[in-house]
KOLGU-888906 format. One record per residue (C-alpha): residue in one letter; x, y, z. Coordinates in steps of 0.05 Angstrom, whole numbers, padded with zeros to 5 digits, always signed. Example, Ala and Ser with C-alpha at 12.3 -4.5 7.8 and 13.67 -1.06 7.14 Angstrom:
BEGIN
a+00246-00090+00156/s+00273-00021+00143/
// end
This chain:
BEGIN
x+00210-00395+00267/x+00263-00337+00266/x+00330-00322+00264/x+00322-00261+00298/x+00308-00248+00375/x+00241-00249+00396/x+00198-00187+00395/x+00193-00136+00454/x+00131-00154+00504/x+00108-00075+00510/x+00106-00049+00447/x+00061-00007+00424/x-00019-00019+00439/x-00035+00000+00378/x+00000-00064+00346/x-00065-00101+00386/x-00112-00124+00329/x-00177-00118+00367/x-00165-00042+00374/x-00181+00004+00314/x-00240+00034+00272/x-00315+00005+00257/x-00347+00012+00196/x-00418-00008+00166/x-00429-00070+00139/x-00494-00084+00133/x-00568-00043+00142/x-00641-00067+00135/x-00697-00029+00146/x-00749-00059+00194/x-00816-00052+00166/x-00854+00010+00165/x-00821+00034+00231/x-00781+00080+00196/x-00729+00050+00237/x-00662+00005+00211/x-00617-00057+00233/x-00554-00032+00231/x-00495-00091+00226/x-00419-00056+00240/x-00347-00095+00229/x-00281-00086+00262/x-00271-00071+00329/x-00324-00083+00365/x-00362-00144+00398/x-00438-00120+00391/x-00435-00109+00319/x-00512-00115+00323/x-00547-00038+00336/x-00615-00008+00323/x-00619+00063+00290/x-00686+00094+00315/x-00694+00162+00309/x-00618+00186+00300/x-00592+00140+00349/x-00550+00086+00346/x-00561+00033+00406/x-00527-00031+00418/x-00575-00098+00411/x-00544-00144+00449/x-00541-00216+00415/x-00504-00281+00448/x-00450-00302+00412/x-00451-00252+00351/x-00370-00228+00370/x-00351-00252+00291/x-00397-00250+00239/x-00383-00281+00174/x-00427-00276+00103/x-00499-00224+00115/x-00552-00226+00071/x-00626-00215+00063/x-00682-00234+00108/x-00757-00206+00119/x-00787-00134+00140/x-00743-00146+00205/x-00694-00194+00195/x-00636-00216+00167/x-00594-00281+00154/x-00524-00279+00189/x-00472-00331+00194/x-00432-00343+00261/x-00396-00408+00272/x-00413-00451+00213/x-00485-00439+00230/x-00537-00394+00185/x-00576-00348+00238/x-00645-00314+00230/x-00630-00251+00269/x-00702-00221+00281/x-00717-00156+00317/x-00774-00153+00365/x-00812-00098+00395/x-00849-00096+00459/x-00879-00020+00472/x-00811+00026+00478/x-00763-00033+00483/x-00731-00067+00428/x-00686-00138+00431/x-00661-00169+00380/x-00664-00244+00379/x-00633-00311+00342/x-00664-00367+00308/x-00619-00425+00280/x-00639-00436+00201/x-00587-00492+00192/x-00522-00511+00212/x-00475-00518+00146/x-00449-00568+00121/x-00375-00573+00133/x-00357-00594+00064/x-00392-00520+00036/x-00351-00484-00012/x-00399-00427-00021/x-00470-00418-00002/x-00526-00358-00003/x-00593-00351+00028/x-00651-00301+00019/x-00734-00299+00046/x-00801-00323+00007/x-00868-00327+00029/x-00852-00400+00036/x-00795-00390+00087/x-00714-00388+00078/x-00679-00410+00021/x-00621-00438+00016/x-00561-00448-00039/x-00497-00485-00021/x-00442-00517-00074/x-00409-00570-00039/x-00353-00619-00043/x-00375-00684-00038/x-00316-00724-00052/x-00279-00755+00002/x-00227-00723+00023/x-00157-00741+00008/x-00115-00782+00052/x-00063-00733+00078/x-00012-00789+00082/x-00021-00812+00006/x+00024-00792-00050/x+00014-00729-00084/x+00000-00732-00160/x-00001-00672-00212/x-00043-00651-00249/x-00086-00656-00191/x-00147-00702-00223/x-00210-00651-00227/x-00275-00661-00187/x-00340-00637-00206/x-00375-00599-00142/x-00453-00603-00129/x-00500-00543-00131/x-00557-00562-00077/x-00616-00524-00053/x-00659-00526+00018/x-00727-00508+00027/x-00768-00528+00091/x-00822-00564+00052/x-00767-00604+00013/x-00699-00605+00052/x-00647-00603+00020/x-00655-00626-00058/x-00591-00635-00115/x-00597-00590-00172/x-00535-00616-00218/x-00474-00649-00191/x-00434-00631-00247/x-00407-00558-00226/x-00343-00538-00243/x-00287-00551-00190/x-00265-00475-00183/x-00334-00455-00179/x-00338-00384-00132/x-00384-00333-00106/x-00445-00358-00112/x-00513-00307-00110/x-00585-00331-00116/x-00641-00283-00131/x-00685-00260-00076/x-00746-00306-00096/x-00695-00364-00089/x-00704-00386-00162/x-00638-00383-00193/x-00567-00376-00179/x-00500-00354-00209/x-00429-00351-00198/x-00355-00351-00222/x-00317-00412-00244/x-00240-00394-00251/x-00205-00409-00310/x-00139-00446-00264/x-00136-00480-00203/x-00083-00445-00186/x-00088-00379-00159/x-00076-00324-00214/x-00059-00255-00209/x-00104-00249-00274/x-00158-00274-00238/x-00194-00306-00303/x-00254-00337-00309/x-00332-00345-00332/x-00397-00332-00300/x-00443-00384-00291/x-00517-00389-00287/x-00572-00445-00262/x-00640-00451-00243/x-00657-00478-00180/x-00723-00501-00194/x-00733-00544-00266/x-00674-00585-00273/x-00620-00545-00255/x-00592-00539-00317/x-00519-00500-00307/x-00488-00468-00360/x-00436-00414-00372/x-00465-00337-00379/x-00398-00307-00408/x-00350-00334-00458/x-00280-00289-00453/x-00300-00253-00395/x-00223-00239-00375/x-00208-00222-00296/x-00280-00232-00264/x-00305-00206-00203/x-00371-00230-00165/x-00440-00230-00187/x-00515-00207-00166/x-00579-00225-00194/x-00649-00179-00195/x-00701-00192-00144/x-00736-00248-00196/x-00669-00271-00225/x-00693-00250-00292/x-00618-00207-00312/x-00550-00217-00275/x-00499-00159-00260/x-00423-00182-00250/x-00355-00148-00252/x-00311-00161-00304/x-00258-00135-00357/x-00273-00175-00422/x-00188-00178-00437/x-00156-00237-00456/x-00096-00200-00479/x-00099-00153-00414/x-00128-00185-00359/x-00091-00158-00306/x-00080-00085-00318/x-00147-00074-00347/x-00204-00031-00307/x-00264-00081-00273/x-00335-00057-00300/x-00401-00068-00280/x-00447-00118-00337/x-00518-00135-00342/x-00536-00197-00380/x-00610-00228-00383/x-00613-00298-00359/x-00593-00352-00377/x-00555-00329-00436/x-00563-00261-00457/x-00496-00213-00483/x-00467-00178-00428/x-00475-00100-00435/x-00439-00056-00391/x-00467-00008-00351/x-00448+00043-00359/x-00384+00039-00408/x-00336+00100-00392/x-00282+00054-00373/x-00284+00075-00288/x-00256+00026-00253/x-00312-00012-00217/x-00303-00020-00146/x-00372-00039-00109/x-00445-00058-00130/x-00498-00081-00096/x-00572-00074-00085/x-00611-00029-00043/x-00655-00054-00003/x-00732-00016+00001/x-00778-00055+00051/x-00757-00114+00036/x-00757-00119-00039/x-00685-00095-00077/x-00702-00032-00130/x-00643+00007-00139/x-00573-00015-00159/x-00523+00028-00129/x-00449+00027-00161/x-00388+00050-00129/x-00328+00074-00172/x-00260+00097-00166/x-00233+00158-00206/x-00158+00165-00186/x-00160+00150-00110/x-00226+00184-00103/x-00292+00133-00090/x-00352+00167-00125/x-00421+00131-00126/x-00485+00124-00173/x-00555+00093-00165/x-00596+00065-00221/x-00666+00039-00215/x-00682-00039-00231/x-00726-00018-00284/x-00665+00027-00319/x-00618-00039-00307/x-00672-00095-00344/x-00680-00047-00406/x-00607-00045-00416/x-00601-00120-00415/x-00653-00128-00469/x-00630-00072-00505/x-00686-00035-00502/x-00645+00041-00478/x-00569+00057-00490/x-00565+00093-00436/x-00589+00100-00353/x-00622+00143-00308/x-00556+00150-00257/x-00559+00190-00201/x-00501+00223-00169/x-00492+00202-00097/x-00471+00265-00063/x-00415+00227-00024/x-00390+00158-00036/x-00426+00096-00014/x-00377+00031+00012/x-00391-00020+00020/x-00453-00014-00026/x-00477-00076+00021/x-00495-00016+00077/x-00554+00020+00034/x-00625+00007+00048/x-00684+00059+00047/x-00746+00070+00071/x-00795+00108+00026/x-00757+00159+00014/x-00700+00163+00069/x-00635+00127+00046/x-00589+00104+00097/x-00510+00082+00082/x-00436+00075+00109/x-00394+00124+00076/x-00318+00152+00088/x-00264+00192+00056/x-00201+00221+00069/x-00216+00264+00120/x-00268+00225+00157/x-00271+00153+00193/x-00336+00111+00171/x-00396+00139+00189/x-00470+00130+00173/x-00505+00182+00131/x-00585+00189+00129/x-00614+00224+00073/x-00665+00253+00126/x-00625+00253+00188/x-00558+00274+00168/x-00492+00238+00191/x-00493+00191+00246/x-00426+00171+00280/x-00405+00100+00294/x-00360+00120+00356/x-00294+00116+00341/x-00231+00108+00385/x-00212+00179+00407/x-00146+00165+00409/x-00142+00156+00336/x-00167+00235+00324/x-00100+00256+00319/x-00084+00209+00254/x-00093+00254+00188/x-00082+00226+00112/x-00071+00282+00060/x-00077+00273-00017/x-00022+00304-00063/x+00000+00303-00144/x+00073+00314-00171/x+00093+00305-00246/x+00142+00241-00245/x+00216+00252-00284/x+00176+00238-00353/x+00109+00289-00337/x+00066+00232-00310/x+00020+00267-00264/x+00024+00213-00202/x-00018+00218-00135/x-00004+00188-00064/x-00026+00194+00008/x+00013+00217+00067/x-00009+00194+00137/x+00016+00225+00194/x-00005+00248+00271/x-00016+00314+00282/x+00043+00350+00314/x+00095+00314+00282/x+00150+00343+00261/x+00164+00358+00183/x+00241+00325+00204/x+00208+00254+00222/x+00234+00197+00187/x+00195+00177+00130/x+00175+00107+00114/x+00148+00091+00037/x+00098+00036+00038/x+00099+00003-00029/x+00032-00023-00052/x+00029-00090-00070/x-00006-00117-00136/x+00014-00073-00170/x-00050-00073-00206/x-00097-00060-00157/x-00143+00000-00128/x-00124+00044-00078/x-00175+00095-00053/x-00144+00152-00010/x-00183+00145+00053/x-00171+00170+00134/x-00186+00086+00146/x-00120+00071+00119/x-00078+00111+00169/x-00105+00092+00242/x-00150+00010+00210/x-00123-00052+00222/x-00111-00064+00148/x-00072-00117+00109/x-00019-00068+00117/x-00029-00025+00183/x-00002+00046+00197/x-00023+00070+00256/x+00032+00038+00306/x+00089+00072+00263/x+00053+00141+00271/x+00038+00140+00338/x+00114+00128+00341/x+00130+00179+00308/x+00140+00164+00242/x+00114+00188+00174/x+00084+00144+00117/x+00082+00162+00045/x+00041+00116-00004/x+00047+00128-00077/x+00001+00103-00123/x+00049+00097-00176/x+00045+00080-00255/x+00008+00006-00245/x-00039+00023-00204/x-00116+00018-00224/x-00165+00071-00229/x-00127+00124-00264/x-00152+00083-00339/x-00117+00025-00371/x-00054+00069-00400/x-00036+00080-00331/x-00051+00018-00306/x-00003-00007-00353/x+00046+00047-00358/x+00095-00009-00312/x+00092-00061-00367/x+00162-00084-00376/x+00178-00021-00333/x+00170-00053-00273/x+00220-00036-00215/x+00252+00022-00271/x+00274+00091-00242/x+00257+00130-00309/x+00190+00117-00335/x+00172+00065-00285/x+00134+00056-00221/x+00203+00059-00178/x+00223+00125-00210/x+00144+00149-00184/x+00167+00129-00117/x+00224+00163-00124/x+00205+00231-00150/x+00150+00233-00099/x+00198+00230-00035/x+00240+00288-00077/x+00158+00332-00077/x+00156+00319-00003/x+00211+00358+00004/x+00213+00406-00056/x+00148+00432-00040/x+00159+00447+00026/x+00118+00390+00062/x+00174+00356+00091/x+00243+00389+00117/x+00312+00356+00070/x+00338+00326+00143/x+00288+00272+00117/x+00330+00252+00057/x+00371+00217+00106/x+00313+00181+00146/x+00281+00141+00089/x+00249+00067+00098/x+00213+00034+00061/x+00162-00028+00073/x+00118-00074+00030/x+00083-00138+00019/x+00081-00181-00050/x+00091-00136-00110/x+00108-00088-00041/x+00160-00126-00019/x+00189-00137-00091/x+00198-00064-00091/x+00230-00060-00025/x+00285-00102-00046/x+00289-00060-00107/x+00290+00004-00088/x+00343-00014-00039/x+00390-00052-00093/x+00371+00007-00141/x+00378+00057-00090/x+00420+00033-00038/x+00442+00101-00008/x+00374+00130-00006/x+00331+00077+00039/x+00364+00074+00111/x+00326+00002+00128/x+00264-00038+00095/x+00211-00091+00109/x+00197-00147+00051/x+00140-00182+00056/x+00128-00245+00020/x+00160-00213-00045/x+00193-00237-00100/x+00272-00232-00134/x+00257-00270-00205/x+00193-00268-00247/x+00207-00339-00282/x+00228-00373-00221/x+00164-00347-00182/x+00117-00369-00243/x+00153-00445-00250/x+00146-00458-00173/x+00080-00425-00166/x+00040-00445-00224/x+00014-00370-00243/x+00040-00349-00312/x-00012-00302-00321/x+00035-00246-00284/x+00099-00257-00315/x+00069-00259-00394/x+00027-00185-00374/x+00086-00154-00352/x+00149-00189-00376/x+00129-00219-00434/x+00107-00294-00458/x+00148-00355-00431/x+00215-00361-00481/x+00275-00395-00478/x+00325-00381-00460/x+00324-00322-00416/x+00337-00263-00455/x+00374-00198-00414/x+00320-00155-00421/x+00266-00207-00398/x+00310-00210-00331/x+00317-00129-00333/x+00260-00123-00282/x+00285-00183-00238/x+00326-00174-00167/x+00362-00228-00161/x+00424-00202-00203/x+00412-00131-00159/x+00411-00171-00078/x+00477-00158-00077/x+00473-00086-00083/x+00428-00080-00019/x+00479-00054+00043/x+00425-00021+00091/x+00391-00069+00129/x+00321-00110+00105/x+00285-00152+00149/x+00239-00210+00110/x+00174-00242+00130/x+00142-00288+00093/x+00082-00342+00111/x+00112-00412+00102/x+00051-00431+00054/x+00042-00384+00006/x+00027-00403-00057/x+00027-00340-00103/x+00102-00313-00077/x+00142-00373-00054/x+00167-00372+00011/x+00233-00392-00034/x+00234-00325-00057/x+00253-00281+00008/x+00296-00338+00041/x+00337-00327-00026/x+00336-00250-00003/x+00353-00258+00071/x+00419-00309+00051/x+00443-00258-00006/x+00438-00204+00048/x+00475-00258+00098/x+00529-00271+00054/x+00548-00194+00040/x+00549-00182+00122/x+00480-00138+00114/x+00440-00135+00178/x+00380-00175+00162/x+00331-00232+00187/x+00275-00275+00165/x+00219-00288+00204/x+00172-00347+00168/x+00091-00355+00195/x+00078-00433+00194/x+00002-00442+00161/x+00001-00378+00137/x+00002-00365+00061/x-00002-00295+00016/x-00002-00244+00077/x-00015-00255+00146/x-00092-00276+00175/x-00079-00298+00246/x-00087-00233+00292/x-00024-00270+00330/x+00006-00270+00268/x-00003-00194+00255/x+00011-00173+00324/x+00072-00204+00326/x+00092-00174+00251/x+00086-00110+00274/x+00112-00113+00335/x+00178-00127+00300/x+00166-00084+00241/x+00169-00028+00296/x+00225-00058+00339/x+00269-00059+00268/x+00251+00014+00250/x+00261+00023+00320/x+00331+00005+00305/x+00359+00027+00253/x+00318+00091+00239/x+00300+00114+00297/x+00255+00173+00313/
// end
């Protein structure tokens, strides 16, 4: 559904989904062979490889093209999901050659809402929380409050099948983890039904073997993240912030509690932003914790021994026996060791994913070659008030310093946003590569808002937000002025300036170009937003609008509408394409047709393209193809290279 012509049929390749960057997702090692299962993601379909003795070699596995959840196994497997179905995938030797081969555990049930497996001596375990109400007759009347159902927390072990353990689990129950001897489980149950930007909630615990008694961990936990148990189950790690008054802009930490209900301690408590955790897998058996944080937009990592993590749950040390990864690990899924070789993914700015042995050095994955010439530099300028602000360029090299420039405004804002070479030539939420190899420029800002620079910063935009001095837009906008003052971009560029962004994104785009509507030549709004209120009546979420605006009063005062864009539409006279899925339910699709008619009205070039069945940013690879195909065709336009 558009009201714009359809896209070009040869733009560029590099707006083809399937084309791009792998990176590690998974690794195992496989006995005492000193060798490792390797599992990759992204563009490839034989994600499956074997690394044995520095190389990397495909193991070719039927039917393994997309690979959902990963987890444990034995000395040389693991458990995969592919099609609804949970996979054994088991590597077998016979004299030099290796295959790897598939055995079906179970096929899921198709009313599973989340489920985790791991290995005992007696076979596979299995932990599923299901939905076992019928479901609703599509035809019936709607009624709110939506009545709440309970869900059911089941377990399956080959000697018992499958077996209830309590069928009284909350409804928004999430990310559930068992331990590895398939004893006991937790997870997350969020505080509303409806999606928050707060993301609030509690951490839940159960045994899955006398009774099955659930009950919650955490009381106040604030924004919660996901959470892992120890090999025996006997402490749980999660994510969380603990703010009830801060929820949003606060920075995610890493907390060990002892089961069932011991008080969560964090681990350790500097304040870093949080990023990744998992465990690290030594034949087999998990002993090391390994952490991934994010200082600024640099990832940094740290490994602490399970015996280090269970005496600061009982409170038996104040502090741990970290050790300093020498570079980052991500995801922290991708460690495993054998005696004493360790074996991760790892990236950064100025490399693509890679593996890295601790004995055999780094290991390539094989990227596209035609994504060498994609670069992403880090840089720091004082904003207008002395804020010291950091952002990423991306760019191909050769191209020259009087290229247009297109900002990409981060959505959130609140969210991480580690400067890394994936970013400029992935096929990310928010893809660059098909604007560089055009030609263009893009400059991301991590502006006042943004997470990992500590909580002041994070909430430096409160009731800033979308303000040229002292707020996030005024970041934006001194940054573009650096480019140029310092010499990194030529002035022509002052007059080739677009800007693009999804959610909080494409709330900025609109008002940077109502704010600034000589500066920005042409913009891209995705599934944004013109007024706080109206957003948090239709959608539900008031978590968002009372962090940054300020609790729900009547009537509207000026200065709760200051950060708004409705009254500032009219100011836009450069042309702004929307896009918006037709079923999103965090930024109403409302919200940009309001944009595109404003724009119609005042005779602004514009259009609105709508995605039926998709919601809060685009899934379906037709979906994103087509998106950029005429994000490039409208830059292509009206700043052309």
């Amino acid at each position: 559904q558009t009201s714009m012509s359809a896209p070009k049929t040869t733009p560029d390749g590099w707006t083809d989904t399937s084309r791009g960057l792998v990176s590690v997702r998974y690794t195992r090692p496989l006995g005492h062979s000193g060798h490792f299962l390797v599992i990759l993601m992204g563009a490839t379909k034989e994600p499956v490889r074997l690394l044995r003795g520095g190389e990397l070699t495909v193991l070719h596995v039927d039917d393994m093209e997309s690979i959902g959840r990963v987890c444990g196994g034995t000395d040389d497997s693991c458990f995969v999901e592919a099609g609804n179905t949970l996979w054994r995938l088991q590597v077998a030797y016979n004299g030099d050659a290796v295959a790897c081969r598939k055995f079906k555990v179970l096929e899921l049930p198709e009313n599973v809402v989340e489920w985790d497996a791991c290995w005992t001596a007696a076979g596979p375990v299995v932990s599923t929380i299901e939905d076992r109400h019928p479901k609703p007759d599509p035809n019936a009347a709607i009624v709110y409050p939506a009545p709440q159902r309970d869900l059911t927390l089941l377990v399956y072990r080959p000697a018992e099948g499958w077996v209830e353990v309590s069928s009284s689990i909350p409804r928004e129950s999430e990310c559930l983890a068992i331990s590895g001897d398939g004893q006991r489980a937790a997870w997350r149950v969020m505080k509303n039904p409806i999606p928050e930007e707060a993301e609030r909630g509690e951490f839940w615990v159960a045994s899955l073997t006398d009774g099955g008694l659930a009950q919650p961990l955490t009381t106040d936990a604030g924004r919660v993240g996901s959470a892992i148990l120890s090999p025996n189950g006997d402490v749980v790690l999660f994510t969380a912030n603990m703010s009830l008054t801060h929820p949003i802009t606060t920075s995610m930490q890493l907390f060990v509690a002892s089961f069932p209900s011991g008080k969560p301690v964090a681990v350790p408590d500097d304040g870093c932003y949080v990023q990744d955790f998992d465990w690290i897998t030594t034949s087999g058996e998990p002993t090391t914790l390994a952490v991934t944080r994010l200082e600024g937009v640099k990832q940094t990592s740290v490994l602490y021994s399970l015996d280090a993590i269970r005496r600061k749950a009982t409170g038996a040390a104040t502090g741990t026996d970290a050790k300093e990864m020498a570079v980052p690990i991500f995801p922290c899924a991708s460690t495993s060791s054998f005696g004493e070789t360790f074996l991760y993914g790892s990236e950064s700015v100025t490399e693509y994913p890679y593996l890295l042995s601790s004995s055999i050095g780094k290991i390539e994955l094989g990227q596209d070659p035609e994504l060498d010439d994609i670069t992403v530099s880090v840089f720091e300028w004082p904003a207008s008030d002395g804020t010291l602000i950091s952002g990423v360029l991306a760019e191909t090299t050769g191209t020259p310093i009087t290229a247009p420039l297109l900002v990409h405004a981060h959505g959130g804002p609140a969210i991480p946003l580690p400067a890394l070479r994936f970013a400029g030539a992935g096929a990310t939420r928010y893809p660059y590569r098909h604007f560089l190899k055009a030609g263009y420029r893009v400059f991301c800002p991590s502006f006042r808002g943004t997470l990992g620079f500590g909580d002041k910063f994070a909430q430096g935009n409160i009731r800033k937000q979308g303000h040229l001095h002292g707020g996030d837009l005024g970041d934006i906008n001194s940054g573009i002025d650096y480019l140029v003052s310092s010499g990194r971009l030529d002035a022509a560029v002052l007059d080739k300036l677009g800007i693009f962004g999804g959610s909080y994104g494409g709330y900025m785009t609109m008002r940077a170009m109502g704010m600034l509507p000589d500066r920005f030549k042409a913009g891209i709004a995705m599934y944004g937003f013109v007024h706080n209120r109206w957003m948090s009546l239709e959608g539900g979420d008031f978590t968002y609008e009372t962090e940054y605006i300020g609790p729900q009063e009547w009537p509207l005062t000026e200065e709760h509408q200051a950060s708004d864009n409705l009254q500032i539409l009219a100011n836009i006279k450069n042309p702004c394409l929307f896009m918006h899925g037709a079923n999103d339910d965090i930024c109403p699709l409302s919200q940009s047709f309001v944009g595109y008619r404003v724009l119609t009205t005042q005779g602004v070039p514009t259009g609105m393209v709508t995605y039926p069945g998709e919601g809060h940013g685009f899934d379906k690879p037709e979906n994103r193809r087509d998106r950029d195909r005429r994000a490039l065709e409208w830059f292509g336009r009206y700043l052309p290279v």
